[in-house]
Steps between C-alpha positions, in 0.01 A plus 500: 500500500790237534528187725835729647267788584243295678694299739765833530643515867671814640597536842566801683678549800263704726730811648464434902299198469696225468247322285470348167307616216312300189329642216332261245212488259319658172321790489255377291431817418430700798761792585764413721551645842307471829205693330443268238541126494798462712412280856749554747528227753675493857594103562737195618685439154448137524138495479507578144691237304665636114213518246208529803463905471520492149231260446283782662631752300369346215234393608398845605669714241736692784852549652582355850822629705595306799676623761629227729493537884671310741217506773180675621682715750686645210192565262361639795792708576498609114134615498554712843769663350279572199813315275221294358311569134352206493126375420562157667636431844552152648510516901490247771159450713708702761592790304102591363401665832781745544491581061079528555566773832763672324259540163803378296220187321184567391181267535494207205153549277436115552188571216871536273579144650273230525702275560539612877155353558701112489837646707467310840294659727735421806758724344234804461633641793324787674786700529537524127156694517402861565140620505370234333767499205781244420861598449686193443431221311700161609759379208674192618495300850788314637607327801838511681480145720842351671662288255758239576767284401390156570834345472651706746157512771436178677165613518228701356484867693164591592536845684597841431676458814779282298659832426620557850595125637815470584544133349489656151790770567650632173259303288170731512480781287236800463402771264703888640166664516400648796131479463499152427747417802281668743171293363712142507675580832119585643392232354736268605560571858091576543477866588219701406349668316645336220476858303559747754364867368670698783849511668296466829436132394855399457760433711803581314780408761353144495471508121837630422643211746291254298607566148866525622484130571335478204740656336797321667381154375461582147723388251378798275221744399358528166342841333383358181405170371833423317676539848252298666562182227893585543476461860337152457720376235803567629409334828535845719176447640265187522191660569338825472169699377512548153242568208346187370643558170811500645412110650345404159772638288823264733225163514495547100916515497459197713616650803383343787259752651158486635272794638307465864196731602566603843320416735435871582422580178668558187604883398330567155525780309287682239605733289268774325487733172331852597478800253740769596291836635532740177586239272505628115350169311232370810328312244740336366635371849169381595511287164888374592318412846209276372728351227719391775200316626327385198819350313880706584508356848515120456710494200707781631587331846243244635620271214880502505536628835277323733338832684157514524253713280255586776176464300308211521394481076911471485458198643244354331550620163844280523322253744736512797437392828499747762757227723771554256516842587431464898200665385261260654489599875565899533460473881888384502606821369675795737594853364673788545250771505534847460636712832588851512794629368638562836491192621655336189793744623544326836473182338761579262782628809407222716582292233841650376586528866428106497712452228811711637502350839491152362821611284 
């Protein structure tokens, strides 16, 4: 087979989906199609840098197709509406619970991946369990911490509660996510529970007044970590949540950035791969899962991207300290855990009703 056929690319545009798909790899002899040696994977694009899936391929003897999502609400969205084929599903920590009640994963053979025995343990969260039996195995950790510009901030902020004083009008920015606001705006002003699981627990006439001033003092909301940089760069806000990468990425341009743990904690995120339920090549995605682990995952992203592999031999097979990562004191962490459905729905017209009354 030719150097052309193995690195081939062909992407699709999914009918109704609004997503991208790649296709690379040798057969290596197995039959094509889902039946045979073809993975199909559900992911963020940018986790797999050109040449990464293909080094797989070969390595294994198979075809992988990538089908590029835009968030976990949309994969999730995808498998309800049974519009997903795929063996390999990537979904935030948030989005397990409701794919596990709706049988739309299945549970992960973990004797298929050993390297789950080194993931951290404080991301083996009990609701990615049922009866005993694991469904989602973590795939990359981040952190989204306030970040600021230090030429333009007299002083270091040390709050959530930055996002809503009034000295910093038109220079704060936030990500236009309505789960997240609710968790920062909780967190900021104090309220609790910090993860309501009920509308009973919320006051949403005092919330939707909160995020409006929220709203009305930002210079501009971000959806994805290109906006996030842009808003930075171009000076439309001076400080705002965003992904570490995002912080590590400007301080290598030179920018002049520098990330602060709040003092309430700092949002972190986890991400996680879980086999579809019905998926056609099981085996196989339980061997893309403890590659990912075992070698994909640091070369893949960890290396030229700065997010965490969360498995402790990652680290030490490449001997780096847990501090680089923020790694060393998990107690600082908050997250946005998984709620019902229902409630996400409030969260999400509260929100939009923020954003329409702050013009």
């Amino acid at each position: 087979m030719s150097e052309d056929a193995r690195t081939r690319r062909r992407f699709l545009r999914t009918a109704g989906a609004g997503v991208t798909v790649a296709a690379a790899g040798c057969l290596g002899g197995l039959t094509g199609g889902s039946s045979g040696g073809t993975l199909k994977l559900l992911d963020f694009a940018y986790v797999y840098p050109d040449g990464m899936l293909q080094r797989f391929e070969e390595r294994h003897g198979v075809t992988v197709e990538l089908q590029s999502t835009g968030s976990s609400a949309r994969s999730l969205s995808l498998l309800r509406a049974d519009r997903s084929d795929h063996d390999v599903v990537a979904l935030g920590n948030y989005a397990v619970t409701p794919a596990i009640d709706e049988g739309l994963i299945q549970p992960v053979d973990l004797d298929q991946v050993p390297t789950y025995d080194s993931v951290f343990d404080f991301l083996k969260r009990d609701y990615f369990e049922r009866d005993g039996q694991v469904y989602g195995v973590p795939r990359s950790f981040g952190q989204t911490p306030l970040v600021y510009n230090t030429e333009v901030l007299d002083e270091a902020p040390t709050s959530w509660r930055v996002l809503w004083d009034d000295r910093y009008e038109g220079r704060v920015g936030g990500r236009d996510d309505a789960r997240l606001q609710f968790l920062y705006c909780r967190a900021a002003n104090g309220l609790s529970p910090l993860n309501p699981t009920s509308a009973a627990e919320v006051d949403f006439d005092e919330m939707r007044d909160l995020l409006t001033r929220h709203v009305e003092l930002s210079g501009g909301l971000w959806g994805s970590g290109g906006d996030s940089v842009s808003l930075l760069r171009n000076d439309q806000v001076a400080v705002e949540p965003a992904w570490n990468y995002v912080t590590y990425s400007l301080q290598q341009e030179g920018f002049p950035v520098e990330r602060v743990y709040p003092e309430e904690g700092t949002k972190a995120w986890f991400l996680q791969l879980c086999v579809r339920e019905g998926a056609q090549n099981a085996d196989l995605a339980h061997t893309f899962i403890n590659d990912w682990h075992e070698w994909m995952g640091y070369e893949a992203l960890m290396e030229p991207s700065h997010i965490a592999v969360p498995n402790e031999q990652t680290f030490e097979d490449n001997d780096i300290p847990l501090a680089e990562y923020g790694l060393d004191d998990p107690n600082r962490f908050i997250y946005e855990d998984p709620k019902p459905q229902s409630l996400v729905e409030q969260y999400t017209k509260t929100w939009n009703e923020a954003k329409n009354r702050a013009g």
